[in-house]
Gaussian input, Z-matrix of N, CA and C with variables (Angstrom, degrees):
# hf/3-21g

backbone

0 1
 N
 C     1     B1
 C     2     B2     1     A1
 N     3     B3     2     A2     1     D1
 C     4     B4     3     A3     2     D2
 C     5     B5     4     A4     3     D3
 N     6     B6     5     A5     4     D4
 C     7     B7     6     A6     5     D5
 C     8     B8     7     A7     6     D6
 N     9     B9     8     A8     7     D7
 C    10    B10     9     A9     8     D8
 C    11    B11    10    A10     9     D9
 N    12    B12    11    A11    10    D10
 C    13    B13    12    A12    11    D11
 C    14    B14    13    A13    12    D12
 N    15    B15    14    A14    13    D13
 C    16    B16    15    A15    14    D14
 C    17    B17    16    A16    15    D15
 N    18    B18    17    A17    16    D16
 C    19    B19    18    A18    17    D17
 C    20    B20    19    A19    18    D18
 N    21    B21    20    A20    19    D19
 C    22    B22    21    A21    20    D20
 C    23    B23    22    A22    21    D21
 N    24    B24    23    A23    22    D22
 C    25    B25    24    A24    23    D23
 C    26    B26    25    A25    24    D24
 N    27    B27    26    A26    25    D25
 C    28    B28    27    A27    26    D26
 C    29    B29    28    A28    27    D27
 N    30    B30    29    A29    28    D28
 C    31    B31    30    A30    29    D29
 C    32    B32    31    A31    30    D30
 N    33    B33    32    A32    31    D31
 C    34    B34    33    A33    32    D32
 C    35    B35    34    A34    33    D33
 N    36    B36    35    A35    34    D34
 C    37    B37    36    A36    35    D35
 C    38    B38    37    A37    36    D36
 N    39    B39    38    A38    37    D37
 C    40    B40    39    A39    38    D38
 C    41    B41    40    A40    39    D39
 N    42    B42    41    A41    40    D40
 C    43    B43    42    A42    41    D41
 C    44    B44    43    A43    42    D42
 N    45    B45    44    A44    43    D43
 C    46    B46    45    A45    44    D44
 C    47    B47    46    A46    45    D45
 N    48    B48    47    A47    46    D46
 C    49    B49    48    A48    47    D47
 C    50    B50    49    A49    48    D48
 N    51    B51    50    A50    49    D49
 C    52    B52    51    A51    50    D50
 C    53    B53    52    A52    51    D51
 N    54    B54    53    A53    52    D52
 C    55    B55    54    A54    53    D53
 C    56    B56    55    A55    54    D54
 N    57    B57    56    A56    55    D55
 C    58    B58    57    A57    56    D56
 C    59    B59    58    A58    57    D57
 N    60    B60    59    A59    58    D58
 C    61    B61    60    A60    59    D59
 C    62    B62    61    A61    60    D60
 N    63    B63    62    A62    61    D61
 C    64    B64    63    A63    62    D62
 C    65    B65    64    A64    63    D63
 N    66    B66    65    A65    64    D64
 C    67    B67    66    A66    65    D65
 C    68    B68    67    A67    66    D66
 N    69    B69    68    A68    67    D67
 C    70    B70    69    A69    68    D68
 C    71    B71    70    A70    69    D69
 N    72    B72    71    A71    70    D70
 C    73    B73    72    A72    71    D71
 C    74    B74    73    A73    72    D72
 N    75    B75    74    A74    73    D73
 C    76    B76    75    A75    74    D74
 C    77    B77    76    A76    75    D75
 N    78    B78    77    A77    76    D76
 C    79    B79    78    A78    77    D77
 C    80    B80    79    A79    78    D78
 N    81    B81    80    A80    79    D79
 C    82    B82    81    A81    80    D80
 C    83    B83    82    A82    81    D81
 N    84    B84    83    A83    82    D82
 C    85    B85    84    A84    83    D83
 C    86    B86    85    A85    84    D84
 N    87    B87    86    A86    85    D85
 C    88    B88    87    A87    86    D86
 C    89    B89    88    A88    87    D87
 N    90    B90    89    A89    88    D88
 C    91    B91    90    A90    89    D89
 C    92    B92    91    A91    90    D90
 N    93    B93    92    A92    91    D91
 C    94    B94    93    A93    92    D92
 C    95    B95    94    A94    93    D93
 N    96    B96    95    A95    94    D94
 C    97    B97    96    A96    95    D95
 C    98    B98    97    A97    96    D96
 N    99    B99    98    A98    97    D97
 C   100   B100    99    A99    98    D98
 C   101   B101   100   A100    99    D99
 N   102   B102   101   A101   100   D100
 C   103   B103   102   A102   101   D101
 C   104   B104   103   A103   102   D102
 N   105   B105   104   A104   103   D103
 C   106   B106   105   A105   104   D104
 C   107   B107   106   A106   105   D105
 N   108   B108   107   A107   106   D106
 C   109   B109   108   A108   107   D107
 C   110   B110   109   A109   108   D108
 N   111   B111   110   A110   109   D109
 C   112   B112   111   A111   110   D110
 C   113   B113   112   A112   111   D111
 N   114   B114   113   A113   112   D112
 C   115   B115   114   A114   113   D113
 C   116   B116   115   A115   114   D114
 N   117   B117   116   A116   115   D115
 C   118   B118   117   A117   116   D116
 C   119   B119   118   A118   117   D117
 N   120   B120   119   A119   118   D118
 C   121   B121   120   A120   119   D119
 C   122   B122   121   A121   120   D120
 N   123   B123   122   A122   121   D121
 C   124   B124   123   A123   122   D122
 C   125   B125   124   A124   123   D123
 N   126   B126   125   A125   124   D124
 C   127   B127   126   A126   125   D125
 C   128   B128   127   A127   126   D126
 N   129   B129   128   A128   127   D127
 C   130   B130   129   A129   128   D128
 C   131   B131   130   A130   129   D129
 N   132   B132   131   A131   130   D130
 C   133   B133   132   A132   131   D131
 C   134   B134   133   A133   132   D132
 N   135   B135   134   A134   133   D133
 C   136   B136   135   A135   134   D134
 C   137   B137   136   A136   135   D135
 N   138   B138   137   A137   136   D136
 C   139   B139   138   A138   137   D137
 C   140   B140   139   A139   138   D138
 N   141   B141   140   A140   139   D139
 C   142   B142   141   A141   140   D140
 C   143   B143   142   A142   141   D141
 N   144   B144   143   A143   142   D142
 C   145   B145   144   A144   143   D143
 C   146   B146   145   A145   144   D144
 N   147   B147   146   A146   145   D145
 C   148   B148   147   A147   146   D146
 C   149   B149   148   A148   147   D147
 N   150   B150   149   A149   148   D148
 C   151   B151   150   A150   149   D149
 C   152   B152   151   A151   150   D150
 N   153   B153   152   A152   151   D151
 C   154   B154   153   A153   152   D152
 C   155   B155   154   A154   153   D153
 N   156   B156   155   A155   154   D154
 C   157   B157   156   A156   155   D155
 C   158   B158   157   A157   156   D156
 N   159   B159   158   A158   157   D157
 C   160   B160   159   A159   158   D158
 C   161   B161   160   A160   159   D159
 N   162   B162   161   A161   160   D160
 C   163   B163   162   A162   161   D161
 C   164   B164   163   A163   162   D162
 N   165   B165   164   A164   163   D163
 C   166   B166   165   A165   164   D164
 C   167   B167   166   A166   165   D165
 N   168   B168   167   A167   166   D166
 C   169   B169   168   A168   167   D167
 C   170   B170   169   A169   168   D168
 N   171   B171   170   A170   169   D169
 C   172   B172   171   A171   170   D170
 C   173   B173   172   A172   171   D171
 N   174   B174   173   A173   172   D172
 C   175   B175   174   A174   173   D173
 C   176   B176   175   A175   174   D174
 N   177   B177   176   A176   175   D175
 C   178   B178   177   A177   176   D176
 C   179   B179   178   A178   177   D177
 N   180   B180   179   A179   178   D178
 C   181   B181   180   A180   179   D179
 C   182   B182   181   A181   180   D180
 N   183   B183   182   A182   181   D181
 C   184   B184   183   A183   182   D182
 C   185   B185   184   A184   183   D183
 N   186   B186   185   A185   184   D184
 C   187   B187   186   A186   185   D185
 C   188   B188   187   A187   186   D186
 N   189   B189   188   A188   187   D187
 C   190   B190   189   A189   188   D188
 C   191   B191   190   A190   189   D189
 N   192   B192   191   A191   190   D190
 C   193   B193   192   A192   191   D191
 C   194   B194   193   A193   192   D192
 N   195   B195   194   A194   193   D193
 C   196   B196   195   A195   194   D194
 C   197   B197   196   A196   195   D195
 N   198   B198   197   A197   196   D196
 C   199   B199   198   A198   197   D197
 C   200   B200   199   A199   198   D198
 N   201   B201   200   A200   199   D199
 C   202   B202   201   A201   200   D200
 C   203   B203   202   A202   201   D201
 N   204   B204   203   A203   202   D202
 C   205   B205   204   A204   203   D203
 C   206   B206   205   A205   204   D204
 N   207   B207   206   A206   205   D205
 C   208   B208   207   A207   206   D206
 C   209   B209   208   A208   207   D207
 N   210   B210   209   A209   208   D208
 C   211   B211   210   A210   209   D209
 C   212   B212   211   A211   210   D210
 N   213   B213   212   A212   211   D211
 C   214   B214   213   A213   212   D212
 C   215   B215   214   A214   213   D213
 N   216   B216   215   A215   214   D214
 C   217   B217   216   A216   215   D215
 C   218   B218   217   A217   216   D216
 N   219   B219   218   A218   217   D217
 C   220   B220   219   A219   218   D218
 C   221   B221   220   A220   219   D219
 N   222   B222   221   A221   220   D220
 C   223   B223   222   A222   221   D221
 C   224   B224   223   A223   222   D222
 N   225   B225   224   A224   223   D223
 C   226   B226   225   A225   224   D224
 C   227   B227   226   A226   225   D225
 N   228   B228   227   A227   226   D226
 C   229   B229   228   A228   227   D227
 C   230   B230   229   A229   228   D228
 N   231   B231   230   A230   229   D229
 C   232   B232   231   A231   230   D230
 C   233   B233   232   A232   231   D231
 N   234   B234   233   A233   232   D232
 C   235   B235   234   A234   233   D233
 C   236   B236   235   A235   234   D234
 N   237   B237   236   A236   235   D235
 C   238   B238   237   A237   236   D236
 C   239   B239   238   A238   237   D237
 N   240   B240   239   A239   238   D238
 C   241   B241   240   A240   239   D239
 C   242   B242   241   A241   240   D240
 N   243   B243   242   A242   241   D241
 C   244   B244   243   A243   242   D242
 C   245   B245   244   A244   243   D243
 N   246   B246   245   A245   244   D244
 C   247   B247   246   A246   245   D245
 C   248   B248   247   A247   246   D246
 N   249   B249   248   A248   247   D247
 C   250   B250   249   A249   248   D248
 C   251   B251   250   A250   249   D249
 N   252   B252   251   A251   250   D250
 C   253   B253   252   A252   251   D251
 C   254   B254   253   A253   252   D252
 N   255   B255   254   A254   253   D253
 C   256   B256   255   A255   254   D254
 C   257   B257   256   A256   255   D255
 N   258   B258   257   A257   256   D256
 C   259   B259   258   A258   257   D257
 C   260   B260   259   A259   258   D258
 N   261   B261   260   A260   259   D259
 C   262   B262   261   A261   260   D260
 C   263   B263   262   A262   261   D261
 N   264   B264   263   A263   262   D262
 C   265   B265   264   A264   263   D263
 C   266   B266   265   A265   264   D264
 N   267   B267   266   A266   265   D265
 C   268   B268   267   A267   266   D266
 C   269   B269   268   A268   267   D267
 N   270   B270   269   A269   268   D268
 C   271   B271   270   A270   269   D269
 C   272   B272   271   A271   270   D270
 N   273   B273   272   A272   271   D271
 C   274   B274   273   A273   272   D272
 C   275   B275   274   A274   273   D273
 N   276   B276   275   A275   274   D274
 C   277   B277   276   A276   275   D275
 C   278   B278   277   A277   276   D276
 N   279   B279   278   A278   277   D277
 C   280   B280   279   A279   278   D278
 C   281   B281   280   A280   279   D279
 N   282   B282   281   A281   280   D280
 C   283   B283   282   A282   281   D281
 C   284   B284   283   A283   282   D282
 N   285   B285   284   A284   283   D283
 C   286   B286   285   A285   284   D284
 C   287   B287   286   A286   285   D285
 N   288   B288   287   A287   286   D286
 C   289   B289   288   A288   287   D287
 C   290   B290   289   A289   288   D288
 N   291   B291   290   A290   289   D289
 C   292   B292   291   A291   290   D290
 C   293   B293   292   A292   291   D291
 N   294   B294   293   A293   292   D292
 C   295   B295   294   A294   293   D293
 C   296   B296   295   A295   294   D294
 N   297   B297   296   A296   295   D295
 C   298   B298   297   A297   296   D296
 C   299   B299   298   A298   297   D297
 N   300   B300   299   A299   298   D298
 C   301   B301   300   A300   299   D299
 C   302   B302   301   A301   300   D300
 N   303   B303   302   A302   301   D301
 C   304   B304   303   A303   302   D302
 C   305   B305   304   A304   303   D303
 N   306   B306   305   A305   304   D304
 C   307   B307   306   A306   305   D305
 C   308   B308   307   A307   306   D306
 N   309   B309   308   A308   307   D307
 C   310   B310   309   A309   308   D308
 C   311   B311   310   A310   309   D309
 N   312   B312   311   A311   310   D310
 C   313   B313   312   A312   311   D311
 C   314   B314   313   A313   312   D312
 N   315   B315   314   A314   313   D313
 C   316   B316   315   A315   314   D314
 C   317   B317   316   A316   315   D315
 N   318   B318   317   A317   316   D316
 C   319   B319   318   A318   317   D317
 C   320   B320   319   A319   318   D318
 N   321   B321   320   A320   319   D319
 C   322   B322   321   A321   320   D320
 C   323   B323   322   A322   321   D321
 N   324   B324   323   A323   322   D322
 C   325   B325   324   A324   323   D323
 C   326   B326   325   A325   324   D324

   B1=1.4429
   B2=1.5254
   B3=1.1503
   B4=1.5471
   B5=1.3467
   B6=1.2660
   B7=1.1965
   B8=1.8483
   B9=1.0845
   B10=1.1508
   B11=1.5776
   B12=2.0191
   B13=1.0773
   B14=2.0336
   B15=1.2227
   B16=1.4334
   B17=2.0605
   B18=2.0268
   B19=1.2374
   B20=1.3224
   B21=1.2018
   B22=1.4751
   B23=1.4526
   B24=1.3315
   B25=1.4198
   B26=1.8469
   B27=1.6041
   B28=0.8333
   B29=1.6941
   B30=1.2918
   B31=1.4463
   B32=1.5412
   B33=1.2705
   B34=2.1312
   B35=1.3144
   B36=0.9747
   B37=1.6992
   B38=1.7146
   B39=1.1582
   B40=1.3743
   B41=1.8598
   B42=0.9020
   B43=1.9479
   B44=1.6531
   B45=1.3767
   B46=1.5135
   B47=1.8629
   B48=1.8316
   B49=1.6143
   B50=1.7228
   B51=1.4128
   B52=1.0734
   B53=1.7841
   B54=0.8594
   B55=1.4629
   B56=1.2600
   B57=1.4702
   B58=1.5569
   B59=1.6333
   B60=1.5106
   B61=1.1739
   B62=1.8686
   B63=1.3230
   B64=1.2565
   B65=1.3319
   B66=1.5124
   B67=1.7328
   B68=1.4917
   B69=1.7923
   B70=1.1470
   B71=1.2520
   B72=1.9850
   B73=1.7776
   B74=1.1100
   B75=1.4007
   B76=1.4893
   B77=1.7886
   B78=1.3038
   B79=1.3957
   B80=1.5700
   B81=1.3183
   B82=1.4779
   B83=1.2798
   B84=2.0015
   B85=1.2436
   B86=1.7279
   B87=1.5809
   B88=1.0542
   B89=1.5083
   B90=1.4335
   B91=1.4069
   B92=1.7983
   B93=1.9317
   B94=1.9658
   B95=1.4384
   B96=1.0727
   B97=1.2643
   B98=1.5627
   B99=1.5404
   B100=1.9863
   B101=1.1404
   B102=1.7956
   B103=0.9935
   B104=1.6015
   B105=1.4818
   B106=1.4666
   B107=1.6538
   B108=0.9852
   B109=1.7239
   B110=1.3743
   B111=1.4899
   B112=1.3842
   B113=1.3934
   B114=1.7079
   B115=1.3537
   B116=1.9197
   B117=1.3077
   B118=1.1838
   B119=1.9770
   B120=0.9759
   B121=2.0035
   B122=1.8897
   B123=0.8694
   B124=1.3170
   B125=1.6519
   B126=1.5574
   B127=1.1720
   B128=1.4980
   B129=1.6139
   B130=1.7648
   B131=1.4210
   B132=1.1959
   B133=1.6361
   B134=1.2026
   B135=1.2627
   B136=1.7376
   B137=1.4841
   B138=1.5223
   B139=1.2231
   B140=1.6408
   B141=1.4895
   B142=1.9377
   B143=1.7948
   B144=1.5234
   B145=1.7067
   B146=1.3386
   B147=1.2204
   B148=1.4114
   B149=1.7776
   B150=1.3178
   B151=1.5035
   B152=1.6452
   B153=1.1795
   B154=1.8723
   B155=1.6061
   B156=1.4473
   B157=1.6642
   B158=1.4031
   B159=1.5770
   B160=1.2192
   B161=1.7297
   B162=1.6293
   B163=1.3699
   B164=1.6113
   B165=1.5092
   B166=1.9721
   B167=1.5423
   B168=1.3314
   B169=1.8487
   B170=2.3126
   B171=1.2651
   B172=1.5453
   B173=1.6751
   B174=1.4883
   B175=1.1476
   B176=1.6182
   B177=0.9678
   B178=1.6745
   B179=1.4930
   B180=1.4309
   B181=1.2013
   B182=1.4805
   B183=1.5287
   B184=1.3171
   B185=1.8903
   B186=1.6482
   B187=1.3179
   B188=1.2170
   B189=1.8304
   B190=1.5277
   B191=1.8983
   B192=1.3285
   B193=2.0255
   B194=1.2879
   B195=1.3648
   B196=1.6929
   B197=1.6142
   B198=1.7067
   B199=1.4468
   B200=1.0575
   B201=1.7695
   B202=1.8245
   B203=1.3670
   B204=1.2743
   B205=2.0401
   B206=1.9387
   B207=1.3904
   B208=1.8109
   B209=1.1099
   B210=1.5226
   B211=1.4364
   B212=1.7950
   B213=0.9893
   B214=1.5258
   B215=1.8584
   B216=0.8400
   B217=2.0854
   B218=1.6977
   B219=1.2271
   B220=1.0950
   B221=1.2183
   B222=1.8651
   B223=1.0366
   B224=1.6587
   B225=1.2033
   B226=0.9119
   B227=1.5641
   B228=0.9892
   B229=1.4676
   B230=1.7052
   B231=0.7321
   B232=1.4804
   B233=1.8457
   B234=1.0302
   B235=1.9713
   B236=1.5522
   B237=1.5258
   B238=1.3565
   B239=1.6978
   B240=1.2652
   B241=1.4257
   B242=1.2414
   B243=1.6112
   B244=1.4961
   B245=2.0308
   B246=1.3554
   B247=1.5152
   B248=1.4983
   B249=1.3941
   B250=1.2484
   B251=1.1995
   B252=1.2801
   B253=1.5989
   B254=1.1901
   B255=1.7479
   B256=1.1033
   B257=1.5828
   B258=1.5598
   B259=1.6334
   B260=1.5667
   B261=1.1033
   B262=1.5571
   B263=1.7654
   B264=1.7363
   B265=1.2969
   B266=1.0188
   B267=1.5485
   B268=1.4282
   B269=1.5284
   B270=1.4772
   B271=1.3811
   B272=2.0089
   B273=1.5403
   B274=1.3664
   B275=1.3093
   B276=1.4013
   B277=1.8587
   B278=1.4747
   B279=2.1613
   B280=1.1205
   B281=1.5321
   B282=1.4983
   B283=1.3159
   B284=1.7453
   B285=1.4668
   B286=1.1720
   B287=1.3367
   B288=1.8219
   B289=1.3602
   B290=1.5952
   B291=1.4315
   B292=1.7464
   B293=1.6566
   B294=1.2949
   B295=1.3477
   B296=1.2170
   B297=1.7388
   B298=1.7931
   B299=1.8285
   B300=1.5102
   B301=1.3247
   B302=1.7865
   B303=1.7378
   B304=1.6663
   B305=2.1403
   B306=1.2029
   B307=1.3607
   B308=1.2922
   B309=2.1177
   B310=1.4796
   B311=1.8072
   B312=1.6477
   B313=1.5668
   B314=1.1152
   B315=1.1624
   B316=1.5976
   B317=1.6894
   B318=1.1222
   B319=1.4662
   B320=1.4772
   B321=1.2754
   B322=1.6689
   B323=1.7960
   B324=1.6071
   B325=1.3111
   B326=1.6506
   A1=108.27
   A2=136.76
   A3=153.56
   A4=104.21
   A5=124.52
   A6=130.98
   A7=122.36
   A8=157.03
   A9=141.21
   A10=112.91
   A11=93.59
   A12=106.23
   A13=115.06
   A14=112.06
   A15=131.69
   A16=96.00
   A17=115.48
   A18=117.32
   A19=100.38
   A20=137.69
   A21=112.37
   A22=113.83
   A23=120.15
   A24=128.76
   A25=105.58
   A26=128.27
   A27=117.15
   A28=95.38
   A29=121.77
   A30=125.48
   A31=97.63
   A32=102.13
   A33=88.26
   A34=86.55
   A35=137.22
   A36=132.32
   A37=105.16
   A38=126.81
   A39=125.57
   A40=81.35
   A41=119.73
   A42=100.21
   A43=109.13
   A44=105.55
   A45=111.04
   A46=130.36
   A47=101.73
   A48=94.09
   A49=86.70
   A50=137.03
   A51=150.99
   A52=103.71
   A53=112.30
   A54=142.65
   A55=122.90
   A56=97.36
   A57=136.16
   A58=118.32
   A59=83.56
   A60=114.25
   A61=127.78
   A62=120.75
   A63=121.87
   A64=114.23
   A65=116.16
   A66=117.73
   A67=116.52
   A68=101.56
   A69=111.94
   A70=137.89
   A71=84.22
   A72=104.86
   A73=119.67
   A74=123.75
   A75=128.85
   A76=98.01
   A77=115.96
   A78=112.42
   A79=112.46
   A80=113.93
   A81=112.53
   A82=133.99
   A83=105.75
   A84=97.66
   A85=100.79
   A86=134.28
   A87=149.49
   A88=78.55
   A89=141.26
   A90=157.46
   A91=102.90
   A92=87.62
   A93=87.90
   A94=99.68
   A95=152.64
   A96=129.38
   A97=137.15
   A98=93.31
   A99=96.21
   A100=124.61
   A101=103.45
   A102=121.63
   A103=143.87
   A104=91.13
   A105=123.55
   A106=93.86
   A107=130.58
   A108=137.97
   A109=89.30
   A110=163.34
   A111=146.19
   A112=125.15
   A113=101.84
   A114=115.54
   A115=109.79
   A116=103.91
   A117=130.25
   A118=97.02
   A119=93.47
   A120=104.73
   A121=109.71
   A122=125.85
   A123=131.17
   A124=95.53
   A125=112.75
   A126=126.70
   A127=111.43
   A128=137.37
   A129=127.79
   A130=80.51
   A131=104.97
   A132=120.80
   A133=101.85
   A134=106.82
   A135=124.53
   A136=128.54
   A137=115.26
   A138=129.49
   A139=119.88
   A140=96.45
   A141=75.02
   A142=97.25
   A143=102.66
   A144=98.62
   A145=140.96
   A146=155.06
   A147=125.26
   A148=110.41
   A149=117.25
   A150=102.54
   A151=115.53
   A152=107.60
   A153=111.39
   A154=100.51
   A155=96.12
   A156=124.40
   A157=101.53
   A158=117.35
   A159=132.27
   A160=98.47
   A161=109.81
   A162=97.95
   A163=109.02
   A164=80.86
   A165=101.73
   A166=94.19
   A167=93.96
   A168=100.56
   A169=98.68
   A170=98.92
   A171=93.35
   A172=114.76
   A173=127.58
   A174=151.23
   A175=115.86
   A176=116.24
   A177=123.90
   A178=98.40
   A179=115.21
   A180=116.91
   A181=127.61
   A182=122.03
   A183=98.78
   A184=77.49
   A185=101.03
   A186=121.57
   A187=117.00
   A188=124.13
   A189=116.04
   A190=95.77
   A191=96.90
   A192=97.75
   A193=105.25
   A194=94.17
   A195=136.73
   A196=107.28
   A197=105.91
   A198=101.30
   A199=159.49
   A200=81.68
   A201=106.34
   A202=125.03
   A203=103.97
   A204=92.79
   A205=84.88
   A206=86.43
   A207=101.44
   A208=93.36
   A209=134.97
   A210=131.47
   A211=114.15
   A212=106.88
   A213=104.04
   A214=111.18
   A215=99.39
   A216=116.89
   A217=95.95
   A218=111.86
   A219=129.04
   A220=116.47
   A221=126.04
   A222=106.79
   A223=109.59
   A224=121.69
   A225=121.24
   A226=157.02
   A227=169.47
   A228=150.18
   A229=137.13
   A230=140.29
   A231=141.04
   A232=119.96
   A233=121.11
   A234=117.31
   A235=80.40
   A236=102.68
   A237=107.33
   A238=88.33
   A239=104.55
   A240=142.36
   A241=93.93
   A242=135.31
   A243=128.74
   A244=105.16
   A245=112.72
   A246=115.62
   A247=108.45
   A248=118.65
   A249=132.26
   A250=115.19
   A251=130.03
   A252=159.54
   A253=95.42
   A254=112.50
   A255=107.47
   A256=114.99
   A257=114.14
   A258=117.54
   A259=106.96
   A260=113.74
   A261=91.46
   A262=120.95
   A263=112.82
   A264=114.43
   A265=131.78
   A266=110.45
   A267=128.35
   A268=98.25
   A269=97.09
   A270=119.68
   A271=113.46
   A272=94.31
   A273=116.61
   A274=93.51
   A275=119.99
   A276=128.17
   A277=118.99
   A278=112.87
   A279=111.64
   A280=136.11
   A281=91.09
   A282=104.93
   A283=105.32
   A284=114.02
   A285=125.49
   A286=129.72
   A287=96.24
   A288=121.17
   A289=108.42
   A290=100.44
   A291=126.14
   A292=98.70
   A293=117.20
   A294=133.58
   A295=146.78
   A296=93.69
   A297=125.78
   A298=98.61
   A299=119.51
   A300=105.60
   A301=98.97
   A302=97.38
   A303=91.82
   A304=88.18
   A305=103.40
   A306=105.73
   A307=102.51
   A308=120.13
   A309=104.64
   A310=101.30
   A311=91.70
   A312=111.92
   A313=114.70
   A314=138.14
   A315=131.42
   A316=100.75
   A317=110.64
   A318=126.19
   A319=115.46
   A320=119.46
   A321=136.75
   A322=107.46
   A323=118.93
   A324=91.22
   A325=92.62
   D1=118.39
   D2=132.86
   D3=-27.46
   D4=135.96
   D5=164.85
   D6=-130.38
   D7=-177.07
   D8=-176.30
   D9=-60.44
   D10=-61.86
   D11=179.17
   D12=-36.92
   D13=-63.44
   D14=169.03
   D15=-12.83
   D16=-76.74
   D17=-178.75
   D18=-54.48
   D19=-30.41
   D20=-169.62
   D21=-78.41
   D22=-23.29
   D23=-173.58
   D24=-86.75
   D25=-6.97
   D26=-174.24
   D27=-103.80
   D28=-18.74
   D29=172.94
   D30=-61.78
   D31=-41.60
   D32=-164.53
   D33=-67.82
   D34=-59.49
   D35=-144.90
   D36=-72.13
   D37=-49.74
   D38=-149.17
   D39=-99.64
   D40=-20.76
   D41=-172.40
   D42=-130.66
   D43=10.71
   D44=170.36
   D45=79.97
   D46=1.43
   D47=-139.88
   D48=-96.82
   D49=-179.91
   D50=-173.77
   D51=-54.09
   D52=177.36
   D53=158.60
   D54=-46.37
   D55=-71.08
   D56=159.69
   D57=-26.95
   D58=-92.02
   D59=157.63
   D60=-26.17
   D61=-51.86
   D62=165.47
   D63=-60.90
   D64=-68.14
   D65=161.39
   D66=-2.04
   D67=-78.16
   D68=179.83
   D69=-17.36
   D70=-68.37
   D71=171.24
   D72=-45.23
   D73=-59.22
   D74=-150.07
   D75=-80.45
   D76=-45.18
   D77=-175.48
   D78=-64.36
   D79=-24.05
   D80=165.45
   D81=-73.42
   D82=-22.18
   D83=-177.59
   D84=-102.78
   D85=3.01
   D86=-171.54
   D87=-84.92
   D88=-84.77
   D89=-171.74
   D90=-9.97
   D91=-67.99
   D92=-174.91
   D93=-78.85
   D94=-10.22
   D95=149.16
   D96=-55.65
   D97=-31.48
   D98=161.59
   D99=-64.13
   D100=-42.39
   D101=178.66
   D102=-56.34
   D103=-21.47
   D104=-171.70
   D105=-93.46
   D106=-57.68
   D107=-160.11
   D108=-104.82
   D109=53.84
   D110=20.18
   D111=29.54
   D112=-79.80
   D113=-170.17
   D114=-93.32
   D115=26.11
   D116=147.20
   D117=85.64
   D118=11.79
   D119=-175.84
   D120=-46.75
   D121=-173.27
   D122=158.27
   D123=-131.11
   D124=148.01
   D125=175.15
   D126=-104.67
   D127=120.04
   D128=177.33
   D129=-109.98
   D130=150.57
   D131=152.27
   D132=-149.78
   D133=117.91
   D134=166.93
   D135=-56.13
   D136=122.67
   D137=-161.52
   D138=86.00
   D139=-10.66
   D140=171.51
   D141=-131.27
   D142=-46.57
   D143=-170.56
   D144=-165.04
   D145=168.70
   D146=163.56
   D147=-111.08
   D148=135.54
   D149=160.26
   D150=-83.89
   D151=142.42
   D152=167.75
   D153=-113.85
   D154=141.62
   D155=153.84
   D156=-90.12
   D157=111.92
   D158=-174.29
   D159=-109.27
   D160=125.94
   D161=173.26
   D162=-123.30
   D163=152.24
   D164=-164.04
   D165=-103.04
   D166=114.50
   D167=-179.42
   D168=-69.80
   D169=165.67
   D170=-178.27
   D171=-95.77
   D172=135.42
   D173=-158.53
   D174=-96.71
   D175=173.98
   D176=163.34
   D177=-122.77
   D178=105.75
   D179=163.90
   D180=-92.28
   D181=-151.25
   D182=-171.13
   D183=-173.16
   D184=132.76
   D185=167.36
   D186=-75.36
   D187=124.34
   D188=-158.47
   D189=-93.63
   D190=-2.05
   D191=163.60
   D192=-45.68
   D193=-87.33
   D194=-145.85
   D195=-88.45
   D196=-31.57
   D197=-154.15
   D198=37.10
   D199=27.04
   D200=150.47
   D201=-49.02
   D202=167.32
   D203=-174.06
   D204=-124.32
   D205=158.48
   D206=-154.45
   D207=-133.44
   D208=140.09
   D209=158.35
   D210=-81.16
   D211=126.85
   D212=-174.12
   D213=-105.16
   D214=125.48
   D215=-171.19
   D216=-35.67
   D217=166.52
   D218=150.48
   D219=-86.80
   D220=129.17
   D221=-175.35
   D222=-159.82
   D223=149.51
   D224=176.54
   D225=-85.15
   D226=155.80
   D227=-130.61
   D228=-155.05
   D229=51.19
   D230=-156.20
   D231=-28.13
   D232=134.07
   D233=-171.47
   D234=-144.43
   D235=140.45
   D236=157.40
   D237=-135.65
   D238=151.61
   D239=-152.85
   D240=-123.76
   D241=116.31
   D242=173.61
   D243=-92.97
   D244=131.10
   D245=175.98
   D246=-38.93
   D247=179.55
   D248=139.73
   D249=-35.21
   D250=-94.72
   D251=176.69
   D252=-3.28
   D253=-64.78
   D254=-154.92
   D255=-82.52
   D256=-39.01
   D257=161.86
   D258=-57.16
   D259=-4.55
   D260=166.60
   D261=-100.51
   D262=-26.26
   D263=144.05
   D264=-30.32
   D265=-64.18
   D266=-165.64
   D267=-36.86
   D268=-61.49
   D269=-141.15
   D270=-104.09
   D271=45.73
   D272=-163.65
   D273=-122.36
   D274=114.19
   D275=-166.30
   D276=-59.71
   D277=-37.11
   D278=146.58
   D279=-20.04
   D280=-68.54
   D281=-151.40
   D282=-76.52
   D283=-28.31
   D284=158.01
   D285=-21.20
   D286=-63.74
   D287=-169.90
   D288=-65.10
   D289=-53.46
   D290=179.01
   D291=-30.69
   D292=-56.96
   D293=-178.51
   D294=-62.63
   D295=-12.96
   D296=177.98
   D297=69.95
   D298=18.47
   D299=174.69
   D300=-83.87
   D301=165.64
   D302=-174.76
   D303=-110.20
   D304=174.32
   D305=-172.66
   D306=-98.65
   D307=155.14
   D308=-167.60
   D309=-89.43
   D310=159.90
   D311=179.54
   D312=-30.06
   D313=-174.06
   D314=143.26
   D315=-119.19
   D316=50.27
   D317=169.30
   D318=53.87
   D319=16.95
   D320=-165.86
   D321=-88.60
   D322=32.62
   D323=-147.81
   D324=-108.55

């Protein structure tokens, strides 16, 4: 698992810049990304993915207690969509191996 801290430590190393300085970056560009899919945006970034704001129109549901019927909100949903590029990384036997991941079954078991 990657964690924030993790991008900030690969900014100091691979591009030289402060401590600080990496923080900065990443929390700023983490920031307009909330910010953007908030205001209901979709995010593409080339080579790895797109996020979607998926919206859930509102329902009549129904309590499986009582089986009362419930109005349920309209509401909205986060999807991220991985590119090409990157499902094709992923899913490159090398790079697999490189990674200590094992490859899936072919359901034969």
């Amino acid at each position: 698992m990657m964690l924030k801290s993790d991008l900030v430590n690969v900014l100091v190393t691979k591009r030289g810049v402060t401590q600080k300085q990496a923080e900065a970056t990443i929390e700023t560009i983490f920031e307009a990304m909330k910010e953007a899919l908030v205001r209901g945006e979709n995010i593409e970034i080339r080579g790895l993915g797109a996020f979607h704001v998926k919206h859930y129109p509102g329902y009549q549901g129904r309590n499986p207690k009582t089986g009362e019927v419930i109005p349920v909100k309209p509401k909205r949903g986060l999807l991220f969509r991985a590119g090409k590029e990157l499902k094709d990384r992923v899913n490159r036997p090398e790079d697999a191996a490189a990674g200590g991941t094992t490859t899936p079954s072919d359901g034969n078991q």
